[in-house]
Structures are given as structure tokens and as C-alpha cells.
NUVEX-971824 format. One record per residue: residue in three letters; x, y, z of N, C-alpha, C in turn. Coordinates in steps of 0.05 Angstrom, whole numbers, padded with zeros to 5 digits, always signed. Atoms other than C-alpha are relative to their C-alpha. Example, Ala and Ser with C-alpha at 12.3 -4.5 7.8 and 13.67 -1.06 7.14 Angstrom:
ala+00018-00024+00000+00246-00090+00156+00018+00024+00000/ser-00016-00024-00001+00273-00021+00143-00015+00022+00014/
END
This chain:
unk+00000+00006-00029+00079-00177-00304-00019+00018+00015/unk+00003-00019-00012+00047-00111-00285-00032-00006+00008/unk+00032+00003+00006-00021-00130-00305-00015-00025+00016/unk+00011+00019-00013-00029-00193-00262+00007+00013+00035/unk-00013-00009-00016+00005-00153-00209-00031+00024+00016/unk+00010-00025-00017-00031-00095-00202-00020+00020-00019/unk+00008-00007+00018-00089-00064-00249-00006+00029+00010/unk-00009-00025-00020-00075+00011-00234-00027+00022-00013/unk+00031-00021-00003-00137+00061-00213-00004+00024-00009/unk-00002-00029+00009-00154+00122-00246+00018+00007-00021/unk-00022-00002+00012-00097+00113-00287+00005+00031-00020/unk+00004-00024+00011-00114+00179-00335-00007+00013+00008/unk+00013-00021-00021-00143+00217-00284+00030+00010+00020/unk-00025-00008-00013-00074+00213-00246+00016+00007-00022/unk-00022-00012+00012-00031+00227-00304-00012+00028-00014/unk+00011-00026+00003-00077+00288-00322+00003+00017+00025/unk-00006-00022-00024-00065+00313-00252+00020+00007+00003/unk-00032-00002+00000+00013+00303-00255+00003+00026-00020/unk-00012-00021+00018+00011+00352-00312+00025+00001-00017/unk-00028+00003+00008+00072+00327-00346+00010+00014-00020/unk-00013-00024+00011+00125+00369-00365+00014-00023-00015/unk-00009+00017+00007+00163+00323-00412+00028+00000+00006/unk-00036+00005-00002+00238+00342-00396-00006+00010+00048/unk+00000+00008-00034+00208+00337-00315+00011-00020+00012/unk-00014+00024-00017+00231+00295-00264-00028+00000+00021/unk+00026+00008-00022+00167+00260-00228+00009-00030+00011/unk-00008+00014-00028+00165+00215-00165-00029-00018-00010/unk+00018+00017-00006+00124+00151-00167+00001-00016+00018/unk-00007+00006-00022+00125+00138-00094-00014-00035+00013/unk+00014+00030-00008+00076+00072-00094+00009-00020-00025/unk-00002+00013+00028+00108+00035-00156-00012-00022-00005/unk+00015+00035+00010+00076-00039-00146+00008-00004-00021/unk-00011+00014+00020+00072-00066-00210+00006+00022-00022/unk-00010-00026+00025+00089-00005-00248-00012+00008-00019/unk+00017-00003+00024+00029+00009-00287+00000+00029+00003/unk-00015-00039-00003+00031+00089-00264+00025+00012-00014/unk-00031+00000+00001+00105+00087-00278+00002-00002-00022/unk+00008+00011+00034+00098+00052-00352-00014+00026-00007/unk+00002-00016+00011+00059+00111-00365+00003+00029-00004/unk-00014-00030-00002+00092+00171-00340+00024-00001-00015/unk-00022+00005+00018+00155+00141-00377-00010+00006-00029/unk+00002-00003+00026+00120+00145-00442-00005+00023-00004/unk-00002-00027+00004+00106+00221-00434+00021+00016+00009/unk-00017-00012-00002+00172+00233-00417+00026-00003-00023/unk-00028+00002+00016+00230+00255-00464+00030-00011+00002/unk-00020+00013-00002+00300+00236-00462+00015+00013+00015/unk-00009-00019-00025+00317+00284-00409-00024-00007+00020/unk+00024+00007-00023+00252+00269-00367+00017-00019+00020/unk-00005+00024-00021+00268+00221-00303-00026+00000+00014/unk+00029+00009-00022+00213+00180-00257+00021-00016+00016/unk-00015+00013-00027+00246+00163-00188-00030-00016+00006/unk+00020+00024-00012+00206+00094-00159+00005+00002+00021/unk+00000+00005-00029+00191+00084-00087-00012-00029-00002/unk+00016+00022-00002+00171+00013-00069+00016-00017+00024/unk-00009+00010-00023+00188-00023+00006-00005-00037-00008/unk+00009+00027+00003+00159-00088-00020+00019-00021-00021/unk-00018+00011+00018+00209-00135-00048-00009-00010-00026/unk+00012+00002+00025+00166-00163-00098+00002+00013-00018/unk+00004-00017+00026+00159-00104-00134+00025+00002-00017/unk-00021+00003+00009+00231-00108-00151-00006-00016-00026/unk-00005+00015+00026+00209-00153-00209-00014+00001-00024/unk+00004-00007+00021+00172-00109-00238+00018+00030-00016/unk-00020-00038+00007+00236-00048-00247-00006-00001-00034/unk-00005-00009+00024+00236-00021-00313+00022+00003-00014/unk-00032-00006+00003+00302-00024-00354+00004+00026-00018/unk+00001-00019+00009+00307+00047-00374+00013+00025+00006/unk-00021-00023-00011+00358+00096-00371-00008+00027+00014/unk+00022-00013-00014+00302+00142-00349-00010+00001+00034/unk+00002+00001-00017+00291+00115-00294+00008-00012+00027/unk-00020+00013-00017+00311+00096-00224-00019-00005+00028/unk+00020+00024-00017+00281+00048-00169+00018+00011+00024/unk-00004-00008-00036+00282+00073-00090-00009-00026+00022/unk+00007+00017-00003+00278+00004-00057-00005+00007+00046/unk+00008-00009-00024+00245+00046+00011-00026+00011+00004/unk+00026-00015+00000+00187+00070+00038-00005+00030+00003/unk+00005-00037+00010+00158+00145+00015+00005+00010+00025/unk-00008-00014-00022+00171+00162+00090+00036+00014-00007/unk-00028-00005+00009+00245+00161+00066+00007+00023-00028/unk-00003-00009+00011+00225+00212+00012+00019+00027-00019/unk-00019-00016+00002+00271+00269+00012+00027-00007+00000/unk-00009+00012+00001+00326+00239+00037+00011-00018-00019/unk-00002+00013+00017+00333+00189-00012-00006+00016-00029/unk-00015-00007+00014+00325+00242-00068+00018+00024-00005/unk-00027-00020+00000+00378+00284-00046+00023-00020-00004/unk-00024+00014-00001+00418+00221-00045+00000-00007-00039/unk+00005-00016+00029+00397+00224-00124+00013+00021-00013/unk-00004-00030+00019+00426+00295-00130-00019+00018-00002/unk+00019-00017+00013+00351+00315-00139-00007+00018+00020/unk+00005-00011-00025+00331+00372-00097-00030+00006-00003/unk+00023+00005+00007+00265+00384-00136-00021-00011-00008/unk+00009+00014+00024+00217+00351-00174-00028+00010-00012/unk+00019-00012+00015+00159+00369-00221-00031-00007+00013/unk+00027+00004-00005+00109+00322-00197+00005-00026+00014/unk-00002+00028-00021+00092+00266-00144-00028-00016-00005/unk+00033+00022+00002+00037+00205-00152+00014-00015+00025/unk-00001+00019-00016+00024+00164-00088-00030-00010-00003/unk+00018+00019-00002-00028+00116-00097+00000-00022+00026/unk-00004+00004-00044-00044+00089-00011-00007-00023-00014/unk+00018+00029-00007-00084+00024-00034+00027-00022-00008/unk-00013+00028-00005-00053-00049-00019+00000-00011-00036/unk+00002+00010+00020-00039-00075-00087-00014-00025-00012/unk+00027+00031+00004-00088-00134-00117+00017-00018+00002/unk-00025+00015-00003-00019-00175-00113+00002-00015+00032/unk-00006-00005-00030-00010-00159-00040-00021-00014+00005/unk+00020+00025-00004-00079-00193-00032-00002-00024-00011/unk-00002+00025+00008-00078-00244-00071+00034-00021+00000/unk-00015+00021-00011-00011-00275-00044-00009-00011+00033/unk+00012+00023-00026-00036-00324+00016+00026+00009+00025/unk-00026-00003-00028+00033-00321+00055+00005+00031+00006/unk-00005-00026-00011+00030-00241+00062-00019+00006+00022/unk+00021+00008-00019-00036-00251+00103-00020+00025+00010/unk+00014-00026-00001-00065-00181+00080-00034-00021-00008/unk+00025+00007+00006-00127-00222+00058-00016-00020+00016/unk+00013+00010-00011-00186-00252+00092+00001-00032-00014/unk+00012+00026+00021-00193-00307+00038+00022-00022+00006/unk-00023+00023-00005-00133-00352+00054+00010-00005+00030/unk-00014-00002-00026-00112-00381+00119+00026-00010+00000/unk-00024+00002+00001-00044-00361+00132+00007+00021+00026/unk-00013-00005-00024+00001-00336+00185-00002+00044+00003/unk+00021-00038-00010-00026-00256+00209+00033+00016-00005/unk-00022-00016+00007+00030-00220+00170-00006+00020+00000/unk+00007-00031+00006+00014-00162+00137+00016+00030-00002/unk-00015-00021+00007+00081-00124+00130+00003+00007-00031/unk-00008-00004+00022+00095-00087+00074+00028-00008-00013/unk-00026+00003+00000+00160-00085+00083+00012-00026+00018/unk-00005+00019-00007+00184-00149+00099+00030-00007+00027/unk-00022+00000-00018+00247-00130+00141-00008+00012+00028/unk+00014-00001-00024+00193-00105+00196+00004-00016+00017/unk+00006+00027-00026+00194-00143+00255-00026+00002+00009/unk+00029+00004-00010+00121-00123+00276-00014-00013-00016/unk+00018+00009+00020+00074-00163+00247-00030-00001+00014/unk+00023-00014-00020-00004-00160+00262+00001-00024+00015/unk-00012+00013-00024+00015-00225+00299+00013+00003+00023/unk-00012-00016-00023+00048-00186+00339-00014+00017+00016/unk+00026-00021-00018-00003-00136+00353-00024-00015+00017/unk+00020+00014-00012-00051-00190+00369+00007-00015+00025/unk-00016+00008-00016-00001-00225+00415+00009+00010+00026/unk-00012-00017-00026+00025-00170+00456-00011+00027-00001/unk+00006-00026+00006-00011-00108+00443-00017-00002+00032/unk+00018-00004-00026-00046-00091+00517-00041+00007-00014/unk+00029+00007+00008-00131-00094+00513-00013+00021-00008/unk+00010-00023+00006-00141-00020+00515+00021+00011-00025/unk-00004-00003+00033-00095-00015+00456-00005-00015-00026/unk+00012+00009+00017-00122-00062+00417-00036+00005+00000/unk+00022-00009+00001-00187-00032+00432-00006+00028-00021/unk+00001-00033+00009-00164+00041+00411+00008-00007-00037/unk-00004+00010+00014-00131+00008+00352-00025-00007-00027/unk+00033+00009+00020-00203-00027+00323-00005+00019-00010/unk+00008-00017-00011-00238+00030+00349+00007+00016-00030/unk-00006-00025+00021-00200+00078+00308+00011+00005-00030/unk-00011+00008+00019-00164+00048+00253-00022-00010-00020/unk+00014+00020+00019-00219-00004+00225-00020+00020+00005/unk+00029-00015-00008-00283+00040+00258-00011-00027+00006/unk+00022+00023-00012-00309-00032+00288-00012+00012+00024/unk+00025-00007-00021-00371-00020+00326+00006-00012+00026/unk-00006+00015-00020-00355-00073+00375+00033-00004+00011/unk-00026-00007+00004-00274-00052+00380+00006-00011+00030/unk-00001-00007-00032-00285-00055+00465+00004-00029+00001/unk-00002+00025-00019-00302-00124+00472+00021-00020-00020/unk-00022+00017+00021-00266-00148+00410+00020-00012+00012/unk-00023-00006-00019-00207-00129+00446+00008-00017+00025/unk+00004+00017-00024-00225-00165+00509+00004-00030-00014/unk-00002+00030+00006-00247-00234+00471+00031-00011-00018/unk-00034+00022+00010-00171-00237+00437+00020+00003+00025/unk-00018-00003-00010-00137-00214+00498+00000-00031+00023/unk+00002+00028-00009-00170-00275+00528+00006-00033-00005/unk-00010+00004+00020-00160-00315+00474+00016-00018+00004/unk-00031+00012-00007-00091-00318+00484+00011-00004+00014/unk-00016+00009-00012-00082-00329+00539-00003-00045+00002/unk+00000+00031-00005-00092-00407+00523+00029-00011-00023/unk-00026+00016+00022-00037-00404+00465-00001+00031-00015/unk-00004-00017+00022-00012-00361+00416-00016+00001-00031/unk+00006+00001+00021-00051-00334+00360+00005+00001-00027/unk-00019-00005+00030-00018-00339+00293-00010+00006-00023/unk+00008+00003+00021-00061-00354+00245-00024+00010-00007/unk+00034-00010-00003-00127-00330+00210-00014-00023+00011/unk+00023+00020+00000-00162-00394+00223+00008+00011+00040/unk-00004+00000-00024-00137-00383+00295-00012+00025+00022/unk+00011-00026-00004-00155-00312+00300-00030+00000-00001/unk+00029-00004+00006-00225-00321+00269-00014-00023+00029/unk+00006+00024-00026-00230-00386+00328-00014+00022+00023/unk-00011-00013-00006-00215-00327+00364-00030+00020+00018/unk+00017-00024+00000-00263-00273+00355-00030-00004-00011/unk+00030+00007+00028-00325-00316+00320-00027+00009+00017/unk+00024-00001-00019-00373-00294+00374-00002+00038-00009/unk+00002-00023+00005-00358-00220+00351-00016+00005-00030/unk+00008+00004+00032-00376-00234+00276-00025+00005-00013/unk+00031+00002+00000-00440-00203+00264+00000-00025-00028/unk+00009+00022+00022-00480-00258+00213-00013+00023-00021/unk+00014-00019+00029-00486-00235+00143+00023+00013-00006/unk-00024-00025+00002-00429-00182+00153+00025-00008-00001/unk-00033+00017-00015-00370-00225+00158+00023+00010-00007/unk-00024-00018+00009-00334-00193+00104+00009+00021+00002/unk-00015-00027-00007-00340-00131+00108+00015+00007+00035/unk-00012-00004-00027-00326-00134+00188+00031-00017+00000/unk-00031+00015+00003-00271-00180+00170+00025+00018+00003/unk-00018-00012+00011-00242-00131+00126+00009+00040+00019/unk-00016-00027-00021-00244-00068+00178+00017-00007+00024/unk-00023+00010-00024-00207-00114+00233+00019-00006-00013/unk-00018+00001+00022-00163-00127+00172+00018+00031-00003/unk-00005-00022+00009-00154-00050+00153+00015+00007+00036/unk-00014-00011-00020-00140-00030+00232+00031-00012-00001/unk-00021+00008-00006-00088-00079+00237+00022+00002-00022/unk-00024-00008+00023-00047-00063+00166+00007+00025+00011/unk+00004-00030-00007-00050+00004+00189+00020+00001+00018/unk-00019-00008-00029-00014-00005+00256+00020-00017-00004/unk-00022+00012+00011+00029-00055+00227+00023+00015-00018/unk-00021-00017+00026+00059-00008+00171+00001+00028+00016/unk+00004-00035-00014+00056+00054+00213-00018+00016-00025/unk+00019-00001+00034+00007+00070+00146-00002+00037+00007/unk+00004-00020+00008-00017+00138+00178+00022+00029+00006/unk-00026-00018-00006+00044+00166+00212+00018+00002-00025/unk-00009+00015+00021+00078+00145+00147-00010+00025-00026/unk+00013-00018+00034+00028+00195+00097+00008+00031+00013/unk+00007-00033-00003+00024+00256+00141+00038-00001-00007/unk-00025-00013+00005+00110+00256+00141+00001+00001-00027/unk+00006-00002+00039+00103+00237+00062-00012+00029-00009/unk+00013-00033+00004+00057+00301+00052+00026+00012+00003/unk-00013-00014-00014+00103+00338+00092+00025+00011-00022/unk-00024-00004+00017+00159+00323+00048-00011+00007-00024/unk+00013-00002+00025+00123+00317-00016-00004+00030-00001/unk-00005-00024+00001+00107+00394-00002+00035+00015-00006/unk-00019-00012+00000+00182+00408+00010+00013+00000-00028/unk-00032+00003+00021+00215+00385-00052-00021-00004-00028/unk+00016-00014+00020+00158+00399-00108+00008+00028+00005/unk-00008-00034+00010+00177+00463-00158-00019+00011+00011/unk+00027-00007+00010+00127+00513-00162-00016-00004-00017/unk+00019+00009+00022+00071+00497-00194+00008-00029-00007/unk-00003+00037+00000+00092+00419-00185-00031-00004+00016/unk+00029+00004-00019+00032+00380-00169+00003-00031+00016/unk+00007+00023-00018+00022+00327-00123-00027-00016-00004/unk+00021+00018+00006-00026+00267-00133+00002-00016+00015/unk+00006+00023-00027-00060+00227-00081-00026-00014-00008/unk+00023+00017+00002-00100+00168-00091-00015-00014+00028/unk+00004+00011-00031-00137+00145-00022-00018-00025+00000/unk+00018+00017-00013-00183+00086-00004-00015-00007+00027/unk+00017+00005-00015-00211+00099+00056-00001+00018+00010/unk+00006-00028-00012-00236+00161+00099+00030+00008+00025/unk-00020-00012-00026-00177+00155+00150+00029+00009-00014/unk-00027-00018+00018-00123+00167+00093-00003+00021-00014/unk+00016-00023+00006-00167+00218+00063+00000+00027+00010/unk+00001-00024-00010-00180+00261+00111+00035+00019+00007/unk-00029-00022+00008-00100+00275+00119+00000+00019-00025/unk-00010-00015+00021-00090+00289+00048-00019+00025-00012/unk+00022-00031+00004-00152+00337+00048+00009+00023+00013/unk-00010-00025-00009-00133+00375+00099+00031+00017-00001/unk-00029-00010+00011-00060+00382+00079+00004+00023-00027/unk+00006-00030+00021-00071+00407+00019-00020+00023-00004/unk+00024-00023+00001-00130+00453+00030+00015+00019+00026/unk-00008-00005-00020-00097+00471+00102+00031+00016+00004/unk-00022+00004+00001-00026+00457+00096+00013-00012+00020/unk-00005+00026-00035-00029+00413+00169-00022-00012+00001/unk+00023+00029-00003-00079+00359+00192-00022+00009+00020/unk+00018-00014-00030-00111+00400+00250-00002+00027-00001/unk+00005-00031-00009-00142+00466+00262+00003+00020-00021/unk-00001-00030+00025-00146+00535+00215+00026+00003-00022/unk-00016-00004+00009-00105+00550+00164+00020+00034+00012/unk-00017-00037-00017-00043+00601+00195+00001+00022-00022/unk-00001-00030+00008-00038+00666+00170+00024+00021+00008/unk-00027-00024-00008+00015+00724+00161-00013+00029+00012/unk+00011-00025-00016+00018+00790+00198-00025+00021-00024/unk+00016-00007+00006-00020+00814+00134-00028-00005-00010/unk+00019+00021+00006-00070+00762+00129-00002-00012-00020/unk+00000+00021+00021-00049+00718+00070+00008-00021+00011/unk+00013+00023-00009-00060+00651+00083+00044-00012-00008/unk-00019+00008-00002+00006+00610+00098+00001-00027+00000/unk+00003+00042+00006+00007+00535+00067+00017+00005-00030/unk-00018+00009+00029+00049+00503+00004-00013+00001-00024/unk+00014+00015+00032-00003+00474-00031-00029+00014-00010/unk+00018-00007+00016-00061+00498-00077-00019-00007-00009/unk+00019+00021+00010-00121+00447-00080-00013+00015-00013/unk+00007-00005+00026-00140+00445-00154-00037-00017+00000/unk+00024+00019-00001-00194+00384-00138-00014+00012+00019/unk+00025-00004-00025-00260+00420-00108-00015-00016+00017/unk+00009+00034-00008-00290+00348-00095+00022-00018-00013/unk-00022+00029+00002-00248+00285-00100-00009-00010-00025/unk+00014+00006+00023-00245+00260-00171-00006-00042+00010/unk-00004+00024+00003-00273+00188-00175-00006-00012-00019/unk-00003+00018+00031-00276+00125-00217-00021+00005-00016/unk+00031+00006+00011-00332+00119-00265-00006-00026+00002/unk+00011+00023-00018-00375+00068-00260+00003-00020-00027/unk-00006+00014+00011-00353+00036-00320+00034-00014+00003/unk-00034+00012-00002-00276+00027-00295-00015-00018+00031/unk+00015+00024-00024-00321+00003-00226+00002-00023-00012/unk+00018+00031+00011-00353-00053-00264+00030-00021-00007/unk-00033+00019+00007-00278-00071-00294+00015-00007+00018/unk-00026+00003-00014-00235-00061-00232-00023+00006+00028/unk+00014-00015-00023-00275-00063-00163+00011+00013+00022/unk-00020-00015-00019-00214-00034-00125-00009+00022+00000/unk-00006-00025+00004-00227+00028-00162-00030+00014+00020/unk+00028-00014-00017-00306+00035-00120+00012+00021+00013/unk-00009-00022-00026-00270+00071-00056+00019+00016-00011/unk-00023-00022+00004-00220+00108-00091-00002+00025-00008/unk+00010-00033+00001-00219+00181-00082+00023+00017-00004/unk-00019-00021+00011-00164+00231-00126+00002+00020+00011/unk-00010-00032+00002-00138+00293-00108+00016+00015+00002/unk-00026-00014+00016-00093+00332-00140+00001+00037+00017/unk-00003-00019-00012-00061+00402-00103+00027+00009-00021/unk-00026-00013+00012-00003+00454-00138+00014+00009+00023/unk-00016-00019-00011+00055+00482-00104-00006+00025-00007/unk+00014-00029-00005+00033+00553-00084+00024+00008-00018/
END
């Protein structure tokens, strides 16, 4: 199932960062189709455990039946929490992999993808009520400007904003074909996709709460890694990036790293990755998800 699901990035590069301890207990907070998961189970012993995170009901069908392990049917915001309700207060090691699963695009009725016209969904989590139909519907002009603007980086984010707020007011927009009706005067020629796919990227984003969502993840992810547990972050684009850079190099998202009265530096984590590891260009050629994807692995101080 896993493999039509979801063909997973870096795959040895993240389980070389996890460091696995074999009688550990590691967190695979983005499970999709469980190809990460499948192989942290095989380097774990008969005391090892891998706790799953996954909001997306789908993924449910790819659980693992293994006394090893145990499925969190919530999103990594819910991280702690959920494994204290476990018992676990620690764990050895965490993998979050941010990117949308090849699944997630290639189902039509979820409406993460440009390629199918279908109704402007785009929750992860399906028990959302926002959807980017929603955002497009009722979002005011200067927040769907700030939104573009800052989420996708569209150049033209200002008037974008304007030509859907106008738009709609003749009907409701629902659909891509309706949306693209919509905005086709924005569309530079030639660029379609890629501009597609950054008015695409803003609106998953504000749909899933995506970045409010990583910095509390970090947050936690610091709290409940041992020492010397490591944390693994896979990113795909510069605006989920730059959190997990400065978190672990920092130990916050803004401004200097704090300092004690005798000037040792005061943060959790330990960034091990000097530069971001990425794919080679032979897993490129196989998997083109893996182009944008940028590793990096930090220790508990």
C-alpha cells in the first residue's frame, strides 16, 4: 500500500539522523503511508516502540500490525499530550517529514492539486471546517492579500486578492475550474504551474494552520526528547525551513540566542547539520518530490 501511497524522501539519510537506539522509543510524527515507520520498526528490538502521528484518515490503512507499535490518529501539534496519554514521558528520537504526501495529490476530491478540477479543499484533517473554499469565500481582501503575499511569495498577491474578492461577489467560488475563471487575468503565460502551485502552497498553509502547527511541534519535540535524542526535520519549502533552522541553531524563531548570567548559551537543541543535507540527484531523477527537500537533524543539548 505504502509504495503507491507515498514514496518516502531521504529515507537513509533520516534514519541515519534518528540514530537508533534499538531498545528506543521513536516518534514518527508524519506517518502517511508508513514507509519511515516500516523502517525504524526494522531497527528496533522487541523492547523498541515507534509512536505514529497521522490527522489524515486515509493513512489509517496503512497502520502496521505490530506489537511495537502504536498509531496517534492526531495532528503533531497534539504531541506531548498524546504521549503522556501513552505513559511516555520521553523518547529517543522524532522524524517529521512537512511535505503533502504524493497520495494527498494525487486524490482529485482532496483538491491539494492543480491537475484535477475539484471542489478547493485542502484539509488535512478532514474534521476541519475551514477549507481553502472558505478562505476564498470569506477571507477579507487585505487578508487574502497578506496570505498570497506571505505564504505562497506571489508577486502579484495585492491585486490577486482584489480580482477574487470581486469575483465573488457574482457567486460563490468552489471549485478549481471556478477559481482559475477567477483569477486567469493574474496567470502570468508560460508560468502557470509554478504560480498555480504558490497560490496552492499559501492556501494549504492557512488552511492547516501548517506554520503555527511546526513552531508548537518544535516546541514540544524539544520538551520530551532524552538527551542526546535527536530530532529530524524534513522541509520543502523556505517558509518551513526557516522555523526549523532557527529553532534548532537558536532555540526560538526570532532574534539572538539568550544567554545565562555566565554567558553560556541557553537553547535545547544541538544542530549536528552545518548545511541542510539534500537528495542526490540520482534519488531526484527517481522521486521529483525529493528536488526541494532540505534535512536537518539537531541533538538534545
Amino acid at each position: 500500500m505504502e509504495n503507491n501511497y507515498h514514496v518516502p524522501v531521504m529515507l537513509q539519510e533520516c534514519l541515519d539522523g534518528l540514530n537508533i537506539n534499538p531498545d528506543g522509543i521513536y516518534v514518527d510524527v508524519t506517518f502517511g503511508g508508513g514507509g519511515h515507520s516500516r523502517e525504524i520498526l526494522k531497527r528496533l528490538s522487541d523492547k523498541g516502540i515507534l509512536v505514529a502521528f497521522d490527522q489524515d484518515p486515509d493513512a489509517q490503512r496503512n497502520i502496521i500490525n505490530d506489537p511495537r507499535f502504536k498509531f496517534v490518529d492526531q495532528n503533531f501539534a497534539f504531541l506531548k499530550n498524546n504521549l503522556r496519554l501513552l505513559g511516555i514521558k520521553e523518547v529517543d528520537g522524532i522524524l517529521a517529514d512537512l511535505g503533502v504526501s504524493s497520495h494527498q495529490f494525487n486524490e482529485a476530491d482532496r483538491g491539494f492539486s492543480t491537475r484535477f478540477d475539484s471542489n478547493l479543499d485542502m484539509r488535512m484533517d478532514q474534521q476541519r471546517e475551514v477549507t481553502a473554499a472558505t478562505i476564498i469565500n470569506t477571507y477579507s481582501e487585505e487578508d487574502l492579500h497578506k496570505i498570497f503575499g506571505l505564504y505562497g511569495e506571489v508577486k502579484n498577491a495585492k491585486s490577486l486578492a482584489k480580482s477574487i474578492v470581486t469575483a465573488r461577489l457574482k457567486g460563490n467560488i468552489n471549485t478549481l475550474e471556478d477559481f482559475k475563471a477567477a483569477i486567469q487575468q493574474h496567470i502570468p503565460k508560460g508560468k502557470e504551474n509554478k504560480y498555480m502551485a504558490q497560490v496552492f502552497q499559501a492556501l494549504r498553509i492557512e488552511v492547516n494552520e501548517e506554520l503555527s502547527v511546526l513552531t508548537s511541534f518544535l516546541q514540544q519535540a524539544a520538551d520530551v526528547l532524552k538527551p542526546k535524542g535527536r530530532l529530524v526535520v524534513m522541509s520543502y519549502h523556505s517558509l518551513e525551513d526557516r522555523p526549523v533552522k532557527n529553532f534548532m541553531i537558536k532555540g526560538k524563531f526570532t532574534g539572538e540566542v539568550e544567554k545565562d548570567f555566565f554567558g553560556n548559551q541557553l537553547k535545547p537543541l544541538s544542530m549536528l547539520t552545518r548545511k541542510a543535507v539534500v537528495a542526490t540527484e540520482q534519488e531526484i531523477q527517481n522521486n521529483n518530490r525529493a528536488r526541494s527537500a532540505k534535512l536537518r537533524i539537531a541533538e538534545k543539548v
